[in-house]
PyMOL Python script that loads the backbone (N, CA, C, O; Angstrom):
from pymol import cmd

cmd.read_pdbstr("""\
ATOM      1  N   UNK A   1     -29.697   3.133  33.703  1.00  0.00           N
ATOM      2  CA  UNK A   1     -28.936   2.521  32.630  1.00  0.00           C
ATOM      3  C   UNK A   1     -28.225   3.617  31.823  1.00  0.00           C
ATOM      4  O   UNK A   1     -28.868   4.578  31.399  1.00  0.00           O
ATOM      5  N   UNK A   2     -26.758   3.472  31.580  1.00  0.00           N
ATOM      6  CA  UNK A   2     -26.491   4.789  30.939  1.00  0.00           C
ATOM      7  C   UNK A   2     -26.760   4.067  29.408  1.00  0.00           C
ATOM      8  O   UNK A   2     -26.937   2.903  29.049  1.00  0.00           O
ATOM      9  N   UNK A   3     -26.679   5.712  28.524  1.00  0.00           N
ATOM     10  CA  UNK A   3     -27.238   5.631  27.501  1.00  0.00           C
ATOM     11  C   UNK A   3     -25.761   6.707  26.723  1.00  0.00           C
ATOM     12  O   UNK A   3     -25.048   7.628  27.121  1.00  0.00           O
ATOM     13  N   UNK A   4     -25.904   5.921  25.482  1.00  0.00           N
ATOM     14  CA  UNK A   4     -24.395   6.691  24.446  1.00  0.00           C
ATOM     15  C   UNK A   4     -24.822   7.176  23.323  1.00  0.00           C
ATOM     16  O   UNK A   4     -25.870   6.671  22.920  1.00  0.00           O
ATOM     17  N   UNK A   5     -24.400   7.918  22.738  1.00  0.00           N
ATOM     18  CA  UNK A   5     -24.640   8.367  21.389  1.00  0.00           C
ATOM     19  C   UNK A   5     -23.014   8.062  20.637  1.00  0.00           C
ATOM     20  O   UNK A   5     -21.909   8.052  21.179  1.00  0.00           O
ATOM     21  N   UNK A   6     -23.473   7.783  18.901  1.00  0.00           N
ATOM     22  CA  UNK A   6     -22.233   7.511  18.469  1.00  0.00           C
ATOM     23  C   UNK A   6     -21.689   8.303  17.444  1.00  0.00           C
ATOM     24  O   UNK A   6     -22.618   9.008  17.053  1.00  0.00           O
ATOM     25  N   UNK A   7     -20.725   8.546  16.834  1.00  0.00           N
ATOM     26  CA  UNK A   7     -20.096   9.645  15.849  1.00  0.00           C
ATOM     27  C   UNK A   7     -19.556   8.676  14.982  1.00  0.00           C
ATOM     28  O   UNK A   7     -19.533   7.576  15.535  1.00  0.00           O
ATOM     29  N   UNK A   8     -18.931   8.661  13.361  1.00  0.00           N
ATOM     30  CA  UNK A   8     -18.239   7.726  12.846  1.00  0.00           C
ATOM     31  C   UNK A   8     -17.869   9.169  11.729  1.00  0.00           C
ATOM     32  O   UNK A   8     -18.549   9.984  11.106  1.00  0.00           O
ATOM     33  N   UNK A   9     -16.375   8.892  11.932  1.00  0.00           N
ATOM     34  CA  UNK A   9     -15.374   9.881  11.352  1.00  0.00           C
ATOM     35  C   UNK A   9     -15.061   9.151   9.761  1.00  0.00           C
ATOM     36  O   UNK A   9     -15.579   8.063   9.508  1.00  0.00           O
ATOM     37  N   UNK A  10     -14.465   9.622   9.071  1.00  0.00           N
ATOM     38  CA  UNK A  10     -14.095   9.147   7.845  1.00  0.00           C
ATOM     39  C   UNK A  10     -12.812   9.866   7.641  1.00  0.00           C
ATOM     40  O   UNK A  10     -12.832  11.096   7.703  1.00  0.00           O
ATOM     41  N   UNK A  11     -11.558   9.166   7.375  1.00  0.00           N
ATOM     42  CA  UNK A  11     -10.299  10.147   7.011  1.00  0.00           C
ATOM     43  C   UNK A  11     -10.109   8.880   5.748  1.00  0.00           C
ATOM     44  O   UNK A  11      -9.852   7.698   5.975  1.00  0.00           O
ATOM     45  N   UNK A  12     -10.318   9.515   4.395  1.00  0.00           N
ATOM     46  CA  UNK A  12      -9.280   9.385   3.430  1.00  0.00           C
ATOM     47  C   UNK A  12      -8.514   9.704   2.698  1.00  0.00           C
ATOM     48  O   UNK A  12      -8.701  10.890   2.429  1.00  0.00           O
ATOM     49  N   UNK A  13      -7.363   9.136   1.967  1.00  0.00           N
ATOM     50  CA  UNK A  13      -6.273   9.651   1.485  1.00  0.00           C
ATOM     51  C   UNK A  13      -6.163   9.480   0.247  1.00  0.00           C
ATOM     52  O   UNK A  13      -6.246   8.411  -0.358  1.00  0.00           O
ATOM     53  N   UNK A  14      -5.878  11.051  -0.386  1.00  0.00           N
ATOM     54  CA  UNK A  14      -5.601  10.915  -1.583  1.00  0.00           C
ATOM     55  C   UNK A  14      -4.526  10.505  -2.279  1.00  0.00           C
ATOM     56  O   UNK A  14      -4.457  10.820  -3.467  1.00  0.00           O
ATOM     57  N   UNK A  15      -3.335   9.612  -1.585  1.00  0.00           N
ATOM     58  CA  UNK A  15      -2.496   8.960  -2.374  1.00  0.00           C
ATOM     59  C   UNK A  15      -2.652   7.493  -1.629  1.00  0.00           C
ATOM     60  O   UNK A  15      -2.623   7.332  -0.409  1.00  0.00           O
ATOM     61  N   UNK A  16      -2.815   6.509  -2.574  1.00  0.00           N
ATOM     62  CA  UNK A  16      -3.051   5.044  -2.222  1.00  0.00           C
ATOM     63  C   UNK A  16      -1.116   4.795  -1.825  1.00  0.00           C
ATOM     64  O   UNK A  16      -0.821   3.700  -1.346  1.00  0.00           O
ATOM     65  N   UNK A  17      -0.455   5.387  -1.957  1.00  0.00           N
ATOM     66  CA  UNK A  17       1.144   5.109  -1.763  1.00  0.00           C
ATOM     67  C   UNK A  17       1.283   5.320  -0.132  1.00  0.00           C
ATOM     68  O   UNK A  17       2.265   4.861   0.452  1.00  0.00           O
ATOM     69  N   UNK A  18       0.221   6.060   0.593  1.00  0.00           N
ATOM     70  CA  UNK A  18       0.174   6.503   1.841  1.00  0.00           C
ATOM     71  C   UNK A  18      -0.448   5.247   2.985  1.00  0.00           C
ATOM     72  O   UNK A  18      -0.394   5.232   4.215  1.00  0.00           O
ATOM     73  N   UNK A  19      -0.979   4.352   2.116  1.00  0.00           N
ATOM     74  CA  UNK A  19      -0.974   3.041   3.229  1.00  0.00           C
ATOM     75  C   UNK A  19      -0.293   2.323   2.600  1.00  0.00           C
ATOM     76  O   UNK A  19      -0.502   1.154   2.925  1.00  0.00           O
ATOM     77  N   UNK A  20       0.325   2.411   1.958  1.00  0.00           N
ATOM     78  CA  UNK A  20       1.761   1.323   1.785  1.00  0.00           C
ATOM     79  C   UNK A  20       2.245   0.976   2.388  1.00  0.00           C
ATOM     80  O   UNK A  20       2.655  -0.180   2.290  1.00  0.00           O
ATOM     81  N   UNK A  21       2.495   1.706   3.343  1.00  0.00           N
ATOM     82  CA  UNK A  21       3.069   1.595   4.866  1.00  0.00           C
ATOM     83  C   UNK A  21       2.325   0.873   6.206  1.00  0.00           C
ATOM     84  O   UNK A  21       2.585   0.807   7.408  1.00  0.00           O
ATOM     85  N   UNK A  22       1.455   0.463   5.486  1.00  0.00           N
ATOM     86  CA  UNK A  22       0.649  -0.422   6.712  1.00  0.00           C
ATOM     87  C   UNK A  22       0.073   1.026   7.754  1.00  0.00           C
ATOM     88  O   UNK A  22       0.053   2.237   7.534  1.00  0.00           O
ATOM     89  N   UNK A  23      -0.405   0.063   9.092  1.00  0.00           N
ATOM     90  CA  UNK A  23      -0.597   0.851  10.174  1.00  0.00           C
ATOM     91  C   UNK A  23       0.205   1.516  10.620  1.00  0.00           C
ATOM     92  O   UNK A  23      -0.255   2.340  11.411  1.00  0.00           O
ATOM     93  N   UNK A  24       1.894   1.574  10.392  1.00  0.00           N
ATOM     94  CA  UNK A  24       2.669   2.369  11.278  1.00  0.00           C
ATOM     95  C   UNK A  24       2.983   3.756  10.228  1.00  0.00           C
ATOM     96  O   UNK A  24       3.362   4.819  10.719  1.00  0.00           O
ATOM     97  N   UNK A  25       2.793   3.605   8.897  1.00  0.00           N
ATOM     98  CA  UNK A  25       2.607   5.046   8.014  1.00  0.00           C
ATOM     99  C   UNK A  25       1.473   5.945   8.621  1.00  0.00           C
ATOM    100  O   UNK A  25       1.494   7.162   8.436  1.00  0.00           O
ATOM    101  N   UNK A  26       0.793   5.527   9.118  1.00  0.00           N
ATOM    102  CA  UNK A  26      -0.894   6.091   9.807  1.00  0.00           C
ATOM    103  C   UNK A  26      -0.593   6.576  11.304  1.00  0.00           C
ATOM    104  O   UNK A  26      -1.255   7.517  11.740  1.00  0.00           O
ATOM    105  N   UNK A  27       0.353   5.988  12.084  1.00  0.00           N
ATOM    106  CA  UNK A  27       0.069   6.364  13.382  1.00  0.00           C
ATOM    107  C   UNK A  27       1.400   6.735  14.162  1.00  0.00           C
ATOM    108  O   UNK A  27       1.404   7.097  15.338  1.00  0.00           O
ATOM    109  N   UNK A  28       2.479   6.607  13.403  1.00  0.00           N
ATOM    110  CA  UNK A  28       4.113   6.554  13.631  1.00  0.00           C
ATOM    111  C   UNK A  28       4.481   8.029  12.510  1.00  0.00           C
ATOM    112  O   UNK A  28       4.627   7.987  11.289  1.00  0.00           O
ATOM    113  N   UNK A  29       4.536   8.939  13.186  1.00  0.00           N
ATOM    114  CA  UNK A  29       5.016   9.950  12.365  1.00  0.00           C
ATOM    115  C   UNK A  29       6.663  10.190  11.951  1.00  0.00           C
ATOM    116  O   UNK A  29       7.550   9.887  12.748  1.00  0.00           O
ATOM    117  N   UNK A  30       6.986  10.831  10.468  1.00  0.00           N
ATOM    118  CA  UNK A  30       8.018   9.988   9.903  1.00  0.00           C
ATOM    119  C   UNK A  30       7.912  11.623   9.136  1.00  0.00           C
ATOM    120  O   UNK A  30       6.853  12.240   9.017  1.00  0.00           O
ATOM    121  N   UNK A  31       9.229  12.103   8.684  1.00  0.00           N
ATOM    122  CA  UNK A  31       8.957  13.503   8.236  1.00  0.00           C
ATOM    123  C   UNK A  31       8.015  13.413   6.784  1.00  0.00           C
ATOM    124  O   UNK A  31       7.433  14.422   6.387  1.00  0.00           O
ATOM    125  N   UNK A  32       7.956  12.538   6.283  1.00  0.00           N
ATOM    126  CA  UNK A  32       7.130  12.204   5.399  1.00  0.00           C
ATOM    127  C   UNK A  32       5.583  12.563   5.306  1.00  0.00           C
ATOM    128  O   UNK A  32       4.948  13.315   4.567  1.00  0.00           O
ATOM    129  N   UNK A  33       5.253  11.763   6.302  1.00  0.00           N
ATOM    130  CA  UNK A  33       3.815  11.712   7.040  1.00  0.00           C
ATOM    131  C   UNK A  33       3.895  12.383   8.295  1.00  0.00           C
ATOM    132  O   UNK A  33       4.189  11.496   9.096  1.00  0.00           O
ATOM    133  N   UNK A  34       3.799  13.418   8.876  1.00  0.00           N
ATOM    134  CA  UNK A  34       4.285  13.728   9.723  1.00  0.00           C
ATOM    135  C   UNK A  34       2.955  14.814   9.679  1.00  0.00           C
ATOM    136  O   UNK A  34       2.369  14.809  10.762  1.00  0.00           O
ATOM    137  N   UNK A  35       2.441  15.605   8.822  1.00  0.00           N
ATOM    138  CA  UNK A  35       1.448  16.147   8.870  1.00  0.00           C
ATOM    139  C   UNK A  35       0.269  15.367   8.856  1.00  0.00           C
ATOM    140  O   UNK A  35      -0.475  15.579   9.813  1.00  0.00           O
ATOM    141  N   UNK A  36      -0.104  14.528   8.039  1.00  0.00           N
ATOM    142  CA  UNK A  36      -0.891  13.247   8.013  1.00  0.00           C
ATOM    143  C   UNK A  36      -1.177  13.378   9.564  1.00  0.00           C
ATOM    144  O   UNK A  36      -2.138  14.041   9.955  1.00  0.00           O
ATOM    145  N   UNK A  37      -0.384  12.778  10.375  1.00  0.00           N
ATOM    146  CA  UNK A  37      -0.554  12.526  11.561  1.00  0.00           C
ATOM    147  C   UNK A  37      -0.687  13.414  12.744  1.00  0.00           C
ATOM    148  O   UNK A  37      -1.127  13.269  13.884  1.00  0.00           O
ATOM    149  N   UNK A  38      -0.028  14.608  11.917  1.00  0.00           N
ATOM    150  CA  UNK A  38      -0.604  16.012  12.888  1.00  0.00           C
ATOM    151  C   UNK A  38      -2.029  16.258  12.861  1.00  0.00           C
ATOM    152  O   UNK A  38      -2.604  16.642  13.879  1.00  0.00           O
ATOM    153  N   UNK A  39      -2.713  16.043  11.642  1.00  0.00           N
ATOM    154  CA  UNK A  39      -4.250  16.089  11.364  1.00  0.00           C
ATOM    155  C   UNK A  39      -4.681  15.180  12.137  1.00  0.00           C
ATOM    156  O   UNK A  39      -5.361  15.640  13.054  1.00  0.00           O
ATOM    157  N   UNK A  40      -4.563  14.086  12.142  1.00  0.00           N
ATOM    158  CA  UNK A  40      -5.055  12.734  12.272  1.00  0.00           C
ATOM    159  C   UNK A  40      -5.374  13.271  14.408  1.00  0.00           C
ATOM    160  O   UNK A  40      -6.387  13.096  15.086  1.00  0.00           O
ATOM    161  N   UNK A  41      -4.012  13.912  14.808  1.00  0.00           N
ATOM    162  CA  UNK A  41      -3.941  13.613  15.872  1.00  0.00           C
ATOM    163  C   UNK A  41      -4.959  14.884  16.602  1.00  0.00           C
ATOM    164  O   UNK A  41      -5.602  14.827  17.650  1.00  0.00           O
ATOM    165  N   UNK A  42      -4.818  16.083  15.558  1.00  0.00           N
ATOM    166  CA  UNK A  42      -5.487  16.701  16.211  1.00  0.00           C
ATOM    167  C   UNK A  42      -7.045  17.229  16.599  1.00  0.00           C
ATOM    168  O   UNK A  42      -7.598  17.911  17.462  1.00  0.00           O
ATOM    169  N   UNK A  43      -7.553  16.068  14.769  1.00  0.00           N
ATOM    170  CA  UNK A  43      -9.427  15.851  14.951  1.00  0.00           C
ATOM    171  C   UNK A  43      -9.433  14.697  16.827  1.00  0.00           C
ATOM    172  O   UNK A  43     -10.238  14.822  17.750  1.00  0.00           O
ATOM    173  N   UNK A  44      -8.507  13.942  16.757  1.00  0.00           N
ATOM    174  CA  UNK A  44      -8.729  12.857  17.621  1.00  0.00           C
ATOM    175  C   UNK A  44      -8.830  14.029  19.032  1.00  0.00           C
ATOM    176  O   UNK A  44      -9.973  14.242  19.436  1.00  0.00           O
ATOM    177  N   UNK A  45      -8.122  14.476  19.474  1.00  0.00           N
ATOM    178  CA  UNK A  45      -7.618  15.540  20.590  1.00  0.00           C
ATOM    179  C   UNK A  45      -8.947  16.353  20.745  1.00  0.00           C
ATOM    180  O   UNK A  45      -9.429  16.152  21.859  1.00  0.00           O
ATOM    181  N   UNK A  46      -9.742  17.267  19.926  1.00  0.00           N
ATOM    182  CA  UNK A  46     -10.482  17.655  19.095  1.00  0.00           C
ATOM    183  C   UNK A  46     -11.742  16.896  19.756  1.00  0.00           C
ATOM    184  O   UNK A  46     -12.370  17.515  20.615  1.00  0.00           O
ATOM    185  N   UNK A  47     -12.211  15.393  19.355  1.00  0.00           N
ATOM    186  CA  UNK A  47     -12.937  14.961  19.542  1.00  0.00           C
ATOM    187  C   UNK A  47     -13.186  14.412  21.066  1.00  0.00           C
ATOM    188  O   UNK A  47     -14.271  14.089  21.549  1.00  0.00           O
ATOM    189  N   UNK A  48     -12.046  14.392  21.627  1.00  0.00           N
ATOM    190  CA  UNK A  48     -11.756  13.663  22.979  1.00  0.00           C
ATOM    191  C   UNK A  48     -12.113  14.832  24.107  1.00  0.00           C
ATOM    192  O   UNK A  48     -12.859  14.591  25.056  1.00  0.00           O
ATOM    193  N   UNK A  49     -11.563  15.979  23.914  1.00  0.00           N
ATOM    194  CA  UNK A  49     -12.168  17.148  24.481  1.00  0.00           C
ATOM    195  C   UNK A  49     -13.701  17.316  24.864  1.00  0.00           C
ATOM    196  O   UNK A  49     -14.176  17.393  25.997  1.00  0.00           O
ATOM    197  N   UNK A  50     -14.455  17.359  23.461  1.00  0.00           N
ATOM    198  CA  UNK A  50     -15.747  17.081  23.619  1.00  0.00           C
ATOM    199  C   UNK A  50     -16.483  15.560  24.057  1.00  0.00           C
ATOM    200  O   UNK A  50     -17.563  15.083  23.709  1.00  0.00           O
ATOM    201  N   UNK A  51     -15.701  15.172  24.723  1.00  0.00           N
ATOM    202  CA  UNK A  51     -16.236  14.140  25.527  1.00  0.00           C
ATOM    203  C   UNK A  51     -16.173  12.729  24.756  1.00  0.00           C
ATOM    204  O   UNK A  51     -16.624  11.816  25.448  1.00  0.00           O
ATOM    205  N   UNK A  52     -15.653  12.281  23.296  1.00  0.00           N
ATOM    206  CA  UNK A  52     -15.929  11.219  22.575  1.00  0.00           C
ATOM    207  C   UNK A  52     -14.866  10.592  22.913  1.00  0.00           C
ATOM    208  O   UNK A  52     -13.724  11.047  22.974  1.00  0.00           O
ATOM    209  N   UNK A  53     -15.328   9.237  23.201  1.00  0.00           N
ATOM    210  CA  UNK A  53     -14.032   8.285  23.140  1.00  0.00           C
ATOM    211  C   UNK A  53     -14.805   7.405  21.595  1.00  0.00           C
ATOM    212  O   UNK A  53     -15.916   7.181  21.115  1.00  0.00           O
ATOM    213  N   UNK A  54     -12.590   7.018  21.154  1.00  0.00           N
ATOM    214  CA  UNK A  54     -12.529   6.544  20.182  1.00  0.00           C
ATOM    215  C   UNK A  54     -12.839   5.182  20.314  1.00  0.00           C
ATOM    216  O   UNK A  54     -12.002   4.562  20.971  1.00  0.00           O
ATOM    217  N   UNK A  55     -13.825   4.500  19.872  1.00  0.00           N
ATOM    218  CA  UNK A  55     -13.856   2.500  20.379  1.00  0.00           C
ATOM    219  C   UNK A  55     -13.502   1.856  19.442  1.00  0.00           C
ATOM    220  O   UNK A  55     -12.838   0.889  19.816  1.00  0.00           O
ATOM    221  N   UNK A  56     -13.664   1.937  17.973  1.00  0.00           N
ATOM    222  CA  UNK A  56     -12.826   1.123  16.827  1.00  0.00           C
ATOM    223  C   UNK A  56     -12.240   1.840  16.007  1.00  0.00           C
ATOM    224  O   UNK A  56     -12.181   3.056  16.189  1.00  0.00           O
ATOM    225  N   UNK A  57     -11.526   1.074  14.625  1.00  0.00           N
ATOM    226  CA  UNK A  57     -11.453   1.974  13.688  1.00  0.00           C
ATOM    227  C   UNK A  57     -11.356   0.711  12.451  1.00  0.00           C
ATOM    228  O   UNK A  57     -10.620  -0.276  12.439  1.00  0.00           O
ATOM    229  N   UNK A  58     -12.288   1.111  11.536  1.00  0.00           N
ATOM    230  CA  UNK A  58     -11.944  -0.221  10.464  1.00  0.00           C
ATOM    231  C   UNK A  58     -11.642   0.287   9.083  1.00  0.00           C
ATOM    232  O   UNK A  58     -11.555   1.514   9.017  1.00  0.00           O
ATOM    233  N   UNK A  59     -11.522  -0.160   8.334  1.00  0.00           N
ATOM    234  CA  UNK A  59     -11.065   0.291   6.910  1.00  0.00           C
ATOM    235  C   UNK A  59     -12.321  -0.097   5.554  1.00  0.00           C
ATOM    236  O   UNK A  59     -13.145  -1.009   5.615  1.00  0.00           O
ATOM    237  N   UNK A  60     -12.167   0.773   4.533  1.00  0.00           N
ATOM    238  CA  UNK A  60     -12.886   0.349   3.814  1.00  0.00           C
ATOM    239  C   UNK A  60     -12.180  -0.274   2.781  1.00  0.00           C
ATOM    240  O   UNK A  60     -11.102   0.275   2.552  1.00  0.00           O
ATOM    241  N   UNK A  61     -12.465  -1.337   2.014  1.00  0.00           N
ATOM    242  CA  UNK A  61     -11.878  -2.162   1.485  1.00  0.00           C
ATOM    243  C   UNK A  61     -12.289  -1.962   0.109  1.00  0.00           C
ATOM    244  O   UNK A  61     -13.416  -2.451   0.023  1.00  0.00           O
ATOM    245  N   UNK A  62     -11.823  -1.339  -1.354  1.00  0.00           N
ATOM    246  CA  UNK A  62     -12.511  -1.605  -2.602  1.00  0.00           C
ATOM    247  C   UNK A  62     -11.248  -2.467  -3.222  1.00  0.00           C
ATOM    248  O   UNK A  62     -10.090  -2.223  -2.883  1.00  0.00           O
ATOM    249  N   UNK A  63     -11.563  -3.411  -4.086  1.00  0.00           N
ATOM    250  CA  UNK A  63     -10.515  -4.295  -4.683  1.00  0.00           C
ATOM    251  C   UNK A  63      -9.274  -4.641  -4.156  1.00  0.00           C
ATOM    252  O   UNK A  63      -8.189  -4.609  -4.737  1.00  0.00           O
ATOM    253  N   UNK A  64      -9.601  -5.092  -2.611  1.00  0.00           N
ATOM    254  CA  UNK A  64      -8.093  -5.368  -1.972  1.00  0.00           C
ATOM    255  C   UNK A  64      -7.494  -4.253  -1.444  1.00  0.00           C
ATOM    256  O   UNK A  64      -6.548  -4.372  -0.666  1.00  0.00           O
ATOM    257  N   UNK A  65      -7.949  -3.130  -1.784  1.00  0.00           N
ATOM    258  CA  UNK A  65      -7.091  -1.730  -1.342  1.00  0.00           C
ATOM    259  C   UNK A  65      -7.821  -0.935  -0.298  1.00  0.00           C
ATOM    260  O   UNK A  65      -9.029  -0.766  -0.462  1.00  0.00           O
ATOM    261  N   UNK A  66      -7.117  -0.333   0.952  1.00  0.00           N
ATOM    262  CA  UNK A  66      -7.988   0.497   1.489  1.00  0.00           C
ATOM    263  C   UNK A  66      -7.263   2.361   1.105  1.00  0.00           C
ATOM    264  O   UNK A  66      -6.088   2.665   0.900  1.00  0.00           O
ATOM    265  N   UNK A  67      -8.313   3.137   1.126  1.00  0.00           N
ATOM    266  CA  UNK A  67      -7.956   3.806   0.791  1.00  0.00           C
ATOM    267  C   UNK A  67      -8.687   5.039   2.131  1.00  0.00           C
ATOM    268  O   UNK A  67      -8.222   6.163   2.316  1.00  0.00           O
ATOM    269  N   UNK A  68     -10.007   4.387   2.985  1.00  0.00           N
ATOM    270  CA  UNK A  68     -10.166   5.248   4.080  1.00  0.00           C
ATOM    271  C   UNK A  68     -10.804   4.504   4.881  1.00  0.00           C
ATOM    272  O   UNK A  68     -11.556   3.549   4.686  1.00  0.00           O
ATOM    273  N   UNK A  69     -10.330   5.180   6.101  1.00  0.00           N
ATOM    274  CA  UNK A  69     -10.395   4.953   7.508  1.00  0.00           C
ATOM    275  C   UNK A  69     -11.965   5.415   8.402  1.00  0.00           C
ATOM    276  O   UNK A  69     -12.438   6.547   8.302  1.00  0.00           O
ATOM    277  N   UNK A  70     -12.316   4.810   8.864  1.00  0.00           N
ATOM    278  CA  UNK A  70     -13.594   5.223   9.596  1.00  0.00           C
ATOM    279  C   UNK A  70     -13.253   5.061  11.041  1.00  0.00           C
ATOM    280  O   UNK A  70     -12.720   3.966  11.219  1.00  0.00           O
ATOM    281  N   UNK A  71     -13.407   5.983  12.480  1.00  0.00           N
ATOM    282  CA  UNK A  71     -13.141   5.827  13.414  1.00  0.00           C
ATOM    283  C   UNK A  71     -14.628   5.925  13.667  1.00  0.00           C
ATOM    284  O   UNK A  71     -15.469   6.540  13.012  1.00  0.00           O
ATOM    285  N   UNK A  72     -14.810   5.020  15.008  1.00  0.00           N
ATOM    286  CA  UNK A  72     -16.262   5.112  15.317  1.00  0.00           C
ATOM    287  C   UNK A  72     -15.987   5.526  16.804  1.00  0.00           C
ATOM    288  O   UNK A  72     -15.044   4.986  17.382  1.00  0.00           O
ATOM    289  N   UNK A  73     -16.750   6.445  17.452  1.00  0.00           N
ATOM    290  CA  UNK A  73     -16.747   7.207  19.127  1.00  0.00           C
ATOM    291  C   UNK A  73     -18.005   7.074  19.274  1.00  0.00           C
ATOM    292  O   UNK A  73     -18.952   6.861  18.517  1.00  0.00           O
ATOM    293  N   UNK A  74     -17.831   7.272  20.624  1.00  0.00           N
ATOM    294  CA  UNK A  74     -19.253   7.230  22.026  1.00  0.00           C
ATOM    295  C   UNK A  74     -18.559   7.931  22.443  1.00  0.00           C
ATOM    296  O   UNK A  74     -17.337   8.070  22.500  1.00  0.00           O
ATOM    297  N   UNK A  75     -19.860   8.675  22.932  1.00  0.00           N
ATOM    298  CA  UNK A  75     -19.737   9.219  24.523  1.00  0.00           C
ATOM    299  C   UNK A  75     -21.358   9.315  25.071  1.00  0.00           C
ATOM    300  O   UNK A  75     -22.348   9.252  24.342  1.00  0.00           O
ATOM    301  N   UNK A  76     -21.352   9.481  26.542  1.00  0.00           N
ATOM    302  CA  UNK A  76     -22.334   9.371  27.352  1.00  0.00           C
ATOM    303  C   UNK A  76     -23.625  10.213  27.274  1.00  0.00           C
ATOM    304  O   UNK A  76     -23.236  11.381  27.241  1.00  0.00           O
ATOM    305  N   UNK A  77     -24.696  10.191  27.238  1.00  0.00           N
ATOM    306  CA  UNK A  77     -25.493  11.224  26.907  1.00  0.00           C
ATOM    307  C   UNK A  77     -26.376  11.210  28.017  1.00  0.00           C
ATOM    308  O   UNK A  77     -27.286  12.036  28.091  1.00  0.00           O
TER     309      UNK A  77
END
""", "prot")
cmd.dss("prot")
cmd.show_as("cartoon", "prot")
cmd.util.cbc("prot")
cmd.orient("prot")
């Protein structure tokens, strides 16, 4: 039976103006956000190397607003 171990990342942002933009401010780089997403892309790259795949990603929610991101990974152990 294989067996996984799991990781859960946390990226948040210190300007709430930065998900204004929905999901495509987060994953659509724009000279704006463009570093945002250089980070973003290169913990992911980063993590994928060492064997983690990414399986969700959900948001944390305080008063209607999200302000950070949690990615959750497996990989095989």
């Amino acid at each position: 039976m294989k067996r996984f171990e799991y990781k859960t990342i946390e990226i948040s942002f210190e300007s709430p103006s930065k998900l204004g933009k929905g999901l495509k401010g987060l994953f659509v780089a724009d000279k704006e956000d463009s570093n945002i997403t250089e980070k973003i892309d290169n913990q992911l790259n980063t993590l994928g190397e060492q064997g983690w795949e990414l399986v969700t990603v959900d948001q944390k929610m305080i008063d209607g607003s999200s302000y950070t991101v949690f990615g959750i990974f497996k990989r095989e152990v």
